[in-house]
One Martini backbone bead per residue (centre of mass of N, CA, C, O) as a GRO file, in nm:
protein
  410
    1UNK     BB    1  -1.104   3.464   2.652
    2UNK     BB    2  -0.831   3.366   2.566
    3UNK     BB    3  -0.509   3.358   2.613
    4UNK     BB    4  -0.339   3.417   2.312
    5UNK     BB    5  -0.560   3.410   2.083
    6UNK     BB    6  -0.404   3.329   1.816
    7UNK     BB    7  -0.344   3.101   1.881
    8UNK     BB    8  -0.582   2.935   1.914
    9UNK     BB    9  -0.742   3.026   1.712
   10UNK     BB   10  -0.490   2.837   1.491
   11UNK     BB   11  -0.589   2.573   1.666
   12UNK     BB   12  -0.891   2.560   1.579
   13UNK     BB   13  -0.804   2.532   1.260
   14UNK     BB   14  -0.706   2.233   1.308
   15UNK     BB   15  -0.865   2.086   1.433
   16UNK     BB   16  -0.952   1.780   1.546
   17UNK     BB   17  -1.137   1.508   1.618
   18UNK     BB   18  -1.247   1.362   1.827
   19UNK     BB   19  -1.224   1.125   2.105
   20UNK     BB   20  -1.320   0.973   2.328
   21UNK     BB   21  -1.386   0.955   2.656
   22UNK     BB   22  -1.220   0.826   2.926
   23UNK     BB   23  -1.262   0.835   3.204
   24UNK     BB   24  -1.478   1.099   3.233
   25UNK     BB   25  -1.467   1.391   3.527
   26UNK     BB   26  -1.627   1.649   3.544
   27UNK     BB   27  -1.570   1.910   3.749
   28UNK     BB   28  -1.605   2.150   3.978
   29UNK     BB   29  -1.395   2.385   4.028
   30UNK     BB   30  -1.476   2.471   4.299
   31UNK     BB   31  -1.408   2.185   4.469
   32UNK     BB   32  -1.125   2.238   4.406
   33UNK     BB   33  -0.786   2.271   4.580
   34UNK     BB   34  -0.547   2.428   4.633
   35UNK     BB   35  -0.181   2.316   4.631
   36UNK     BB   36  -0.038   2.552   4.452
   37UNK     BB   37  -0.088   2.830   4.548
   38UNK     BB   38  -0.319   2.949   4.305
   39UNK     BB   39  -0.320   2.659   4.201
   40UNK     BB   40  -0.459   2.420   4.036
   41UNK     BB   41  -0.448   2.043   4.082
   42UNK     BB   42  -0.394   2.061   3.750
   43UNK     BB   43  -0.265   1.803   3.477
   44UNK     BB   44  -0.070   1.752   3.169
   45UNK     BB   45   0.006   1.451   3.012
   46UNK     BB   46   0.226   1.373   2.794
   47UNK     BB   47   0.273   1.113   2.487
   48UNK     BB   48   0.521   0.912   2.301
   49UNK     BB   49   0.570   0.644   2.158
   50UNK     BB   50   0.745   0.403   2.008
   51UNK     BB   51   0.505   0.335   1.789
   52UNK     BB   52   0.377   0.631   1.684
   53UNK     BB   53   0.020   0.663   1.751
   54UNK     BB   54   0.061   0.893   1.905
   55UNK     BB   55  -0.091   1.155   2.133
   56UNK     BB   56  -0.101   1.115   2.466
   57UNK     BB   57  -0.374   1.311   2.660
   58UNK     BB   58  -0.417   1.384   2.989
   59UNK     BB   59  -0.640   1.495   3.252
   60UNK     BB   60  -0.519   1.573   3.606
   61UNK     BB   61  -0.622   1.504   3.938
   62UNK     BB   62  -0.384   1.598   4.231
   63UNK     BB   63  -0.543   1.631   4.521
   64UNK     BB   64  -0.485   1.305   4.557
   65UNK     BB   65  -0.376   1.014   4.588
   66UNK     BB   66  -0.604   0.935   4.376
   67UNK     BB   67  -0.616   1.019   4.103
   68UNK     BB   68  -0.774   1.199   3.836
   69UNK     BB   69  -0.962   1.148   3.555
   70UNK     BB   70  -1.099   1.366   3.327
   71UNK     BB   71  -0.917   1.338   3.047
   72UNK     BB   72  -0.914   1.231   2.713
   73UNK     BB   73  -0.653   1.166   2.391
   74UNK     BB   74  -0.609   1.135   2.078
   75UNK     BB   75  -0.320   1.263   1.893
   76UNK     BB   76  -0.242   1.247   1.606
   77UNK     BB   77  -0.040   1.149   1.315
   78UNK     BB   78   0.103   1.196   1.061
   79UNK     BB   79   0.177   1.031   0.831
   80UNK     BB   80   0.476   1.155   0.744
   81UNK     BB   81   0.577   1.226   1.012
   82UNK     BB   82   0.564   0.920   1.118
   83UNK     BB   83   0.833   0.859   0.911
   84UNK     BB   84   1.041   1.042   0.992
   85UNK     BB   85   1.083   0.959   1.256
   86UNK     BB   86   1.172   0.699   1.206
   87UNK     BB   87   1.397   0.755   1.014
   88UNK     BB   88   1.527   0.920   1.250
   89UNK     BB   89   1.590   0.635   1.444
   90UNK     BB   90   1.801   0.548   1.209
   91UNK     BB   91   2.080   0.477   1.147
   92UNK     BB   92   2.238   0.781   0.964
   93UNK     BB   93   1.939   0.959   0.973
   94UNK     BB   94   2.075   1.219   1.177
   95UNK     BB   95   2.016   1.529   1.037
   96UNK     BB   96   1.984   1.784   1.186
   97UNK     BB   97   1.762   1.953   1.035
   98UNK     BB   98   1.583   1.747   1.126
   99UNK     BB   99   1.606   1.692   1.392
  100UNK     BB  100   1.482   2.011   1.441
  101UNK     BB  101   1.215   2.018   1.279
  102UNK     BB  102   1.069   1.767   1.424
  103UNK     BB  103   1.076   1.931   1.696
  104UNK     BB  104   0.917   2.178   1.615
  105UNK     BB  105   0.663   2.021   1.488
  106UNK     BB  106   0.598   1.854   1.759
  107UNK     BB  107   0.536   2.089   1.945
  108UNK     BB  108   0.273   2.188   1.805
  109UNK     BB  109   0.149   1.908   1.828
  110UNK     BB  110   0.138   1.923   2.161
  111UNK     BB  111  -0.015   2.132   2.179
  112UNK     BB  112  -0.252   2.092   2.041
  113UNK     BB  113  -0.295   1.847   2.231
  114UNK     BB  114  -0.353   2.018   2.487
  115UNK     BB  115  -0.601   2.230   2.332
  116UNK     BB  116  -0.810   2.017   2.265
  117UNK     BB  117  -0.827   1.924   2.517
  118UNK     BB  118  -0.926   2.159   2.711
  119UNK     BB  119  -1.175   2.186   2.463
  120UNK     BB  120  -1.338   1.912   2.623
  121UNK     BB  121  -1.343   2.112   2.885
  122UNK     BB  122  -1.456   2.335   3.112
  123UNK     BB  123  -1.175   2.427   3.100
  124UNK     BB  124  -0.891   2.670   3.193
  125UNK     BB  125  -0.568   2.700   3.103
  126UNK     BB  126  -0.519   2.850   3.432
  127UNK     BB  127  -0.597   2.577   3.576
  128UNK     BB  128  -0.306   2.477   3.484
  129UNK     BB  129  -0.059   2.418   3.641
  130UNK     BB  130   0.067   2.206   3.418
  131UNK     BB  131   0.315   2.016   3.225
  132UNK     BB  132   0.362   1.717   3.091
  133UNK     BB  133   0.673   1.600   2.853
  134UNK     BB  134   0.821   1.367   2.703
  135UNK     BB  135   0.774   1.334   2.363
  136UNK     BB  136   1.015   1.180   2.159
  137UNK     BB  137   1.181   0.943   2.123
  138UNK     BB  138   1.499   0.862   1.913
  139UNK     BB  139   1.749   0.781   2.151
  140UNK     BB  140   1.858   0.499   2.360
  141UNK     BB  141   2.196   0.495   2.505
  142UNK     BB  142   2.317   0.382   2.797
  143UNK     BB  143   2.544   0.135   2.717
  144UNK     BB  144   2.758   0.377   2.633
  145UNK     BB  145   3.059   0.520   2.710
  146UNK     BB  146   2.815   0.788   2.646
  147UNK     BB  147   2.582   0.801   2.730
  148UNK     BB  148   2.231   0.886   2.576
  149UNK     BB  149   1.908   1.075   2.532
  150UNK     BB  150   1.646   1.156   2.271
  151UNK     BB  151   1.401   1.396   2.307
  152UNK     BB  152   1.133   1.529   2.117
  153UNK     BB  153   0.941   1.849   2.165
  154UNK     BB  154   0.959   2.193   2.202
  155UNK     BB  155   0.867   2.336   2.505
  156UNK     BB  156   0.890   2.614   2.444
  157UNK     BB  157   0.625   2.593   2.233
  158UNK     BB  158   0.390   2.476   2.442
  159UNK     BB  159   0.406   2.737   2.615
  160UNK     BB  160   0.345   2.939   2.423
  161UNK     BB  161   0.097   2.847   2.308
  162UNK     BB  162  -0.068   2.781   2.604
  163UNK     BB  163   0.055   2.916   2.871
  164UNK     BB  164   0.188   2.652   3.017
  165UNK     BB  165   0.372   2.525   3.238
  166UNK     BB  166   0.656   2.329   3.111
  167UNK     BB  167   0.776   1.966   3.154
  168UNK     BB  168   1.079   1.835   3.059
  169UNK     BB  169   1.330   1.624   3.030
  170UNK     BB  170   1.354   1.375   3.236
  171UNK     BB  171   1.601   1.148   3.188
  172UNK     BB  172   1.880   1.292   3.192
  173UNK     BB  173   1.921   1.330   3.519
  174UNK     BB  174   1.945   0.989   3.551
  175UNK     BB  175   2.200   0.980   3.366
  176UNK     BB  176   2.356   1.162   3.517
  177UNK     BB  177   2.323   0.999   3.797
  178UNK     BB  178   2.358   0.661   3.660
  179UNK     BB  179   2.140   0.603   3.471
  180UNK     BB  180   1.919   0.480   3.223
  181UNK     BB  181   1.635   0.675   3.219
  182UNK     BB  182   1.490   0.366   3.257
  183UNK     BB  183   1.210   0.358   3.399
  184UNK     BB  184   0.974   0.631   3.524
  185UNK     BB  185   0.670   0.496   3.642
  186UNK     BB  186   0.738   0.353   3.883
  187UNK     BB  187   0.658   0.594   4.095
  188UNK     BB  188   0.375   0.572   4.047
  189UNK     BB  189   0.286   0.295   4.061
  190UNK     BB  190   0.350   0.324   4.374
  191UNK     BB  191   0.120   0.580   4.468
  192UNK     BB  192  -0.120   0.378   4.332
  193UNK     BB  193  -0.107   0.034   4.393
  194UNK     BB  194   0.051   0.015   4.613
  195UNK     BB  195  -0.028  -0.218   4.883
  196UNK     BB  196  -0.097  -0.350   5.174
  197UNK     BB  197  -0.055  -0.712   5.160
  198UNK     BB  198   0.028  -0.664   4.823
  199UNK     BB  199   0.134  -0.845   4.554
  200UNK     BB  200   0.285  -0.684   4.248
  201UNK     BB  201   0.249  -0.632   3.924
  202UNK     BB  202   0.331  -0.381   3.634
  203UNK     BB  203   0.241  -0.385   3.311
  204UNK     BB  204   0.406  -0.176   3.002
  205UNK     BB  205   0.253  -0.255   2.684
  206UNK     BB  206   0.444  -0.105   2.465
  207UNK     BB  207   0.677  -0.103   2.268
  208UNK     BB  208   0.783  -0.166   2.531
  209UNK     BB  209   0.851  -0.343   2.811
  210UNK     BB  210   0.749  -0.276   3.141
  211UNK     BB  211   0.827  -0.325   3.497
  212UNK     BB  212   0.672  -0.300   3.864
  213UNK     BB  213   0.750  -0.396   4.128
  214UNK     BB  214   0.525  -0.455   4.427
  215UNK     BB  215   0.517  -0.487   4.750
  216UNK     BB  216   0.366  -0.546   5.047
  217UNK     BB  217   0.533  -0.368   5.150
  218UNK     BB  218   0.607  -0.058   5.152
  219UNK     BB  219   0.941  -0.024   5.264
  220UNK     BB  220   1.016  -0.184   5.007
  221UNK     BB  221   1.178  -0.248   4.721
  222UNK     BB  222   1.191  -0.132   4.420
  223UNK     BB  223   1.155  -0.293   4.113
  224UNK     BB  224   1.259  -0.237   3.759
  225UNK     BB  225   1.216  -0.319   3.403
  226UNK     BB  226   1.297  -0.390   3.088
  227UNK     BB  227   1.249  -0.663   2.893
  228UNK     BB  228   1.138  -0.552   2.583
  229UNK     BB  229   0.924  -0.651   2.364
  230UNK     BB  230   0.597  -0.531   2.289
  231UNK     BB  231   0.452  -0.346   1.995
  232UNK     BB  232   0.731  -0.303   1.775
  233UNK     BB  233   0.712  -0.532   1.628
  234UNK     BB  234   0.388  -0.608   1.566
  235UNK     BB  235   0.335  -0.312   1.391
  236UNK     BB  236   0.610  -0.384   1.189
  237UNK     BB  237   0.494  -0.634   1.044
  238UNK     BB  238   0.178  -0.517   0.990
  239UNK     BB  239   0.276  -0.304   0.799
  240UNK     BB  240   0.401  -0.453   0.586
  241UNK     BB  241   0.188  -0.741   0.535
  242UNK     BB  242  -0.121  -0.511   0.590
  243UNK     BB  243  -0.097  -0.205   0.624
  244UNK     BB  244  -0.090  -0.129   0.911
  245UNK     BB  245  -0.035  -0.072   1.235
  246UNK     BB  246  -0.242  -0.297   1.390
  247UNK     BB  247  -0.313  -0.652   1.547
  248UNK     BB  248  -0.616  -0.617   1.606
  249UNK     BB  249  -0.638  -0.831   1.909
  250UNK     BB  250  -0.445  -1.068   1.691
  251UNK     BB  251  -0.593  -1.174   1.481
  252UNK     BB  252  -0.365  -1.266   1.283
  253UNK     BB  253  -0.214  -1.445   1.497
  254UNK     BB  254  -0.422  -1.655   1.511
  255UNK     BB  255  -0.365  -1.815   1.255
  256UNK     BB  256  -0.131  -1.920   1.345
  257UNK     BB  257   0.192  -2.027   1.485
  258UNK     BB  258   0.425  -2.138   1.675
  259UNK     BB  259   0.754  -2.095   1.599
  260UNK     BB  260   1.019  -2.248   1.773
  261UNK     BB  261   1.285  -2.161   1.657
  262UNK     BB  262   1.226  -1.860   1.649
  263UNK     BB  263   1.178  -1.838   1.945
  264UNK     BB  264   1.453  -1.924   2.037
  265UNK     BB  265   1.641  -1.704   1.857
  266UNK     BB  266   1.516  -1.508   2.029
  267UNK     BB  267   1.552  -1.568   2.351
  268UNK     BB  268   1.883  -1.581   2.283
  269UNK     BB  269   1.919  -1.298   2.395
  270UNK     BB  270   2.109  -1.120   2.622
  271UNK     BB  271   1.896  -0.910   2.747
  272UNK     BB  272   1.728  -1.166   2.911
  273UNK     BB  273   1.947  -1.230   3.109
  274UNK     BB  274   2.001  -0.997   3.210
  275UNK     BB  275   2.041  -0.725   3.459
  276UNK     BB  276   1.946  -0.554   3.641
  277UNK     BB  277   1.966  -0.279   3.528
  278UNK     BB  278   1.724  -0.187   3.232
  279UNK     BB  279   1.723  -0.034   2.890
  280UNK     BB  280   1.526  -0.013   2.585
  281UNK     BB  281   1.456  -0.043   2.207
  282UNK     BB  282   1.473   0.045   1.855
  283UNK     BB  283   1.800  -0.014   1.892
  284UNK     BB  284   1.732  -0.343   1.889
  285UNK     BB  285   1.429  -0.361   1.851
  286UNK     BB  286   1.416  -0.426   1.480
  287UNK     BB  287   1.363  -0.573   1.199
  288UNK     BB  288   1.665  -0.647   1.205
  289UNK     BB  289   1.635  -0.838   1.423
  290UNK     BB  290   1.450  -1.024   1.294
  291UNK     BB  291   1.575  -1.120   1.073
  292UNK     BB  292   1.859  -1.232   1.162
  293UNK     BB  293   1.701  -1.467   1.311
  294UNK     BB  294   1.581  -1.602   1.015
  295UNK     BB  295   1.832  -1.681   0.949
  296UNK     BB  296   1.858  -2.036   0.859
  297UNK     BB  297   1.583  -2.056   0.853
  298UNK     BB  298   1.368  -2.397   0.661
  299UNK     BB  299   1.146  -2.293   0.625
  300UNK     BB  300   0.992  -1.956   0.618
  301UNK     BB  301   0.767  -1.838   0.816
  302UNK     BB  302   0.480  -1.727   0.806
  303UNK     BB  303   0.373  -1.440   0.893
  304UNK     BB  304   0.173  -1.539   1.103
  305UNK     BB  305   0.374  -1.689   1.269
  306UNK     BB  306   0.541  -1.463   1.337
  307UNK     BB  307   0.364  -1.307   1.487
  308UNK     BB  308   0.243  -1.544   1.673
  309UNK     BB  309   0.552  -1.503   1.798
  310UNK     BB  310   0.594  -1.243   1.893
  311UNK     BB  311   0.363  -1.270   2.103
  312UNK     BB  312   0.519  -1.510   2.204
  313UNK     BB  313   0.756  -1.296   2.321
  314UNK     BB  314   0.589  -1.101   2.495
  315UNK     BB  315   0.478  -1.302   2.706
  316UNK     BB  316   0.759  -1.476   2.793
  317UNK     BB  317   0.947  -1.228   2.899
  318UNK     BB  318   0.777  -1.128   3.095
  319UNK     BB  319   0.715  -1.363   3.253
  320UNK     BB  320   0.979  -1.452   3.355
  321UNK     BB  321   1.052  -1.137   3.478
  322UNK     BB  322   0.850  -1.245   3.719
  323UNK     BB  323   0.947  -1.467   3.815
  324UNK     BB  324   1.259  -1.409   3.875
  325UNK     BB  325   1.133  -1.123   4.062
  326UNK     BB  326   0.820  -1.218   4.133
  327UNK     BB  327   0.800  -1.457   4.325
  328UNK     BB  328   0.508  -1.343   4.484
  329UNK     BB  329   0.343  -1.307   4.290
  330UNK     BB  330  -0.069  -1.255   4.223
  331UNK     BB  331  -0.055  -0.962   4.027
  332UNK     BB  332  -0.164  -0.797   3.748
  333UNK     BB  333  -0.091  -0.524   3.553
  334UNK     BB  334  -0.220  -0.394   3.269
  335UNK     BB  335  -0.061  -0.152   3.032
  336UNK     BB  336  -0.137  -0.021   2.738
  337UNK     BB  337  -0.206  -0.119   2.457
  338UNK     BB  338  -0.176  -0.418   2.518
  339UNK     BB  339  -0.451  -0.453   2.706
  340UNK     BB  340  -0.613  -0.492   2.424
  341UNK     BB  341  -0.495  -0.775   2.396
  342UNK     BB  342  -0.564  -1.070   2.437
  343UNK     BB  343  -0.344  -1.277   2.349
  344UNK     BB  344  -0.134  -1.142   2.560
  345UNK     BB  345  -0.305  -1.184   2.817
  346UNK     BB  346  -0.290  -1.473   2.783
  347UNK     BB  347  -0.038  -1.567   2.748
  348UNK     BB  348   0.051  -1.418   3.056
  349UNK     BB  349  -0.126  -1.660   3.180
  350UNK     BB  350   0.024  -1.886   3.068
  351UNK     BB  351   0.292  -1.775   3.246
  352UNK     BB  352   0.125  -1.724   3.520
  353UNK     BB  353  -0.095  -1.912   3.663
  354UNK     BB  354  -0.061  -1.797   3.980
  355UNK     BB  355  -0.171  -1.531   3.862
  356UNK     BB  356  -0.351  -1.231   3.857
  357UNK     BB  357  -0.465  -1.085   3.536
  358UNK     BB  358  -0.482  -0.766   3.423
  359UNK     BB  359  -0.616  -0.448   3.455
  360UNK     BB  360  -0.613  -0.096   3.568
  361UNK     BB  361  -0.935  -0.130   3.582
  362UNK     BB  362  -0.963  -0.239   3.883
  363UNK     BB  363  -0.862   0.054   3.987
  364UNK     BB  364  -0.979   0.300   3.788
  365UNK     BB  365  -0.764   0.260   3.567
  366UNK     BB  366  -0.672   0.362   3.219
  367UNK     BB  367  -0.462   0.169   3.029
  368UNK     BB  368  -0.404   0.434   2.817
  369UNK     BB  369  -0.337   0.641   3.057
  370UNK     BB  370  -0.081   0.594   3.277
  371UNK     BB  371   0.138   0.741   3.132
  372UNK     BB  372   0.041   0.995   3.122
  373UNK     BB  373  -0.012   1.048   3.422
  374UNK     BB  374   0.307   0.996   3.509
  375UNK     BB  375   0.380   1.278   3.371
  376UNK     BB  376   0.216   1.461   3.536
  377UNK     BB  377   0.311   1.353   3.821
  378UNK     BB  378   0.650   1.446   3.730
  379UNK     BB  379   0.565   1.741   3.709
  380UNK     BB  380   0.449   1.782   4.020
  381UNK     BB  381   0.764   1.698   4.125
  382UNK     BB  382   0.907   1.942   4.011
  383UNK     BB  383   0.779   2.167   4.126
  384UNK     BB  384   0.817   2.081   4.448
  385UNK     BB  385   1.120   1.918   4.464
  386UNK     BB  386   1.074   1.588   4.389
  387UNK     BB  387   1.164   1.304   4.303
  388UNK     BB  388   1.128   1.073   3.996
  389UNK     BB  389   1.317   0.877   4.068
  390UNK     BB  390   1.465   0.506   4.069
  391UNK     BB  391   1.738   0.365   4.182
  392UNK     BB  392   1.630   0.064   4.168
  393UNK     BB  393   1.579   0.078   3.876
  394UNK     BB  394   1.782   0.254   3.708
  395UNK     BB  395   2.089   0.305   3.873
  396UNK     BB  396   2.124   0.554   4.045
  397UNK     BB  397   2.258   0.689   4.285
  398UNK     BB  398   2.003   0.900   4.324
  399UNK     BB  399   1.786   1.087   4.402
  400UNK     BB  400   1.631   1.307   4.126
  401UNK     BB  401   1.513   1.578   3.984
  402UNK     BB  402   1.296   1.579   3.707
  403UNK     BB  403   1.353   1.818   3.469
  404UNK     BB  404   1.243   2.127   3.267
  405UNK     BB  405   1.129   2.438   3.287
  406UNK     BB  406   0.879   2.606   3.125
  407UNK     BB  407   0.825   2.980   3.108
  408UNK     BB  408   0.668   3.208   3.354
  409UNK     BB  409   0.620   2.998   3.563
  410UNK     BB  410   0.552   2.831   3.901
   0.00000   0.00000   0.00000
């Protein structure tokens, strides 16, 4: 049986039904050999993002340079609670109470979705190296005169509940290191996609986008940042005027047409025009941000056409910022929720003729995965003692380790 009896027992009768598992290889424990200590090289990387439409949790081979996705769930989000995060991240809704009691639920519920992941292979906690907890933001600022950043999902929960050592707070030591605190994929995407010979760019299509430029040389400069927004607009739209979460592959977007002018008042905030580093959030990009913006134009264009346009709003300054900054690119990698749109998919090919855009199915990573793998992968740098940020990305000062380890091992 389990280690933590109770603990599991009680999380057996929460158990949620499972959702499918994509790219799943269960290896037989046997094959594979230990890399840090006496324990195998098995890693689950925890995210939930911007949309909150779920925790994504995938159970990672990192015993080769090639990652292997094992595993993967989404754990759902209760409705009451995902309203509660939302309100608590618009601005003077952060009422401490709220805020540390959603942080203690949270990390229950990041338990159960690693305790659910692990139930549905083969696998036992033991053989589970770490955990790697991105958490959910709540407040992302890096740009004030005292930046700061806040995920929460108390790590110190997860460990106790799953009996797993586990690495949370990444972004924190990069800030203070005098960077972004984000984005923090760009170190996997280079370990993982860049080759030599390969001029490429990794696009993650999540609430926010952002790109990580992969030159063809290896020990050339990564480049990345956030661009902008990526379904976090088109999330919020749909679910105000069809109650939905999501506009599933763009179906009601296609029905309007590109507003012009509402096109170009959304393309004129400066932060599209900033230079990096930078990175952004629903502290900027969030409907009364688009409100603001409808405000003026008359007539007020129909739902479907404003959906239409916030589509080409985030095909569009993706664009832009791969011209911009990696004219030399030929092909695109998008990976995240946005890579099941195909109208994003489309509107980002014709903002880049010369490019093939793609997912990161080409080369046999699940791009609903990317981001969870990314976070176990920098969970296993944190054991190691190697740095998880790219100063050339976030702006830090220097390369540092991201996390603080949580439990009784290491």
């Amino acid at each position: 049986m389990w280690s933590r009896e109770p603990c599991w027992r009680r999380a057996r009768n929460r158990r949620n039904p499972l959702l499918p598992v994509m790219n799943r290889q269960i290896r037989n424990s046997k094959n594979i050999q230990p890399v840090i200590g006496n324990r195998m090289p098995l890693f689950i990387g925890l995210l939930s993002g911007t949309s909150m439409d779920g925790i994504d949790a995938a159970l990672v081979d990192l015993s080769t340079s090639d990652p292997i996705l094992i595993a993967s769930r989404v754990h759902p989000l209760p409705t009451r609670l995902r309203q509660r995060l939302v309100a608590v991240c618009e601005h003077g809704r952060d009422h401490v109470d709220e805020l540390a009691t959603l942080d203690a639920l949270l990390g229950h519920l990041f338990a159960d979705a690693a305790i659910d992941l692990i139930r549905q292979t083969d696998h036992h906690p033991k053989e589970i190296r770490a955990i790697g907890s991105h958490g959910q933001t709540i407040r992302h600022r890096p740009d004030i005169k005292t930046p700061f950043t806040v995920q929460i999902a108390d790590p110190n929960i997860i460990a106790e509940r799953t009996g797993i050592t586990t690495v949370a707070d990444f972004r924190r030591r990069d800030m203070a290191a005098g960077g972004q605190g984000a984005p923090l994929a760009p170190a996997f995407h280079q370990a993982v996609f860049q080759r030599e010979g390969k001029s490429r760019v990794v696009a993650n299509i999540g609430g926010v986008a952002n790109i990580t430029i992969l030159p063809s040389e290896q020990n050339s400069r990564i480049d990345g940042f956030d661009t902008g927004p990526g379904n976090t607009l088109l999330d919020a739209w749909a679910m105000r005027h069809l109650g939905v979460p999501i506009d599933t592959d763009g179906r009601w977007a296609r029905q309007g047409k590109i507003h012009g002018e509402l096109l170009r008042k959304l393309r004129n905030d400066d932060y599209f025009s900033g230079p990096p580093p930078k990175s952004t959030g629903r502290e900027r990009f969030n409907p009364d941000w688009l409100q603001a913006r409808l405000a003026g134009i008359h007539p007020i264009p129909s739902p479907a056409d404003i959906q239409r346009t916030l589509h080409e709003l985030t095909s569009a300054t993706l664009g832009d910022a791969i011209t911009h900054h990696a004219p030399a690119c030929r092909e695109v990698l998008v990976c995240g929720g946005g890579a099941k749109n195909p109208l994003l998919l489309q509107g980002l090919q014709q903002q880049l003729p010369n490019c093939l855009v793609d997912t990161t199915n080409r080369y046999g990573i699940d791009p609903d995965w990317v981001e969870a793998m990314a976070f176990a992968w920098l969970a296993r740098q944190r054991l190691q003692g190697l740095p998880g940020n790219m100063p050339s990305v976030t702006g830090a000062r220097r390369p540092v380790v991201l996390g603080a380890i949580h439990g009784d091992g290491i």
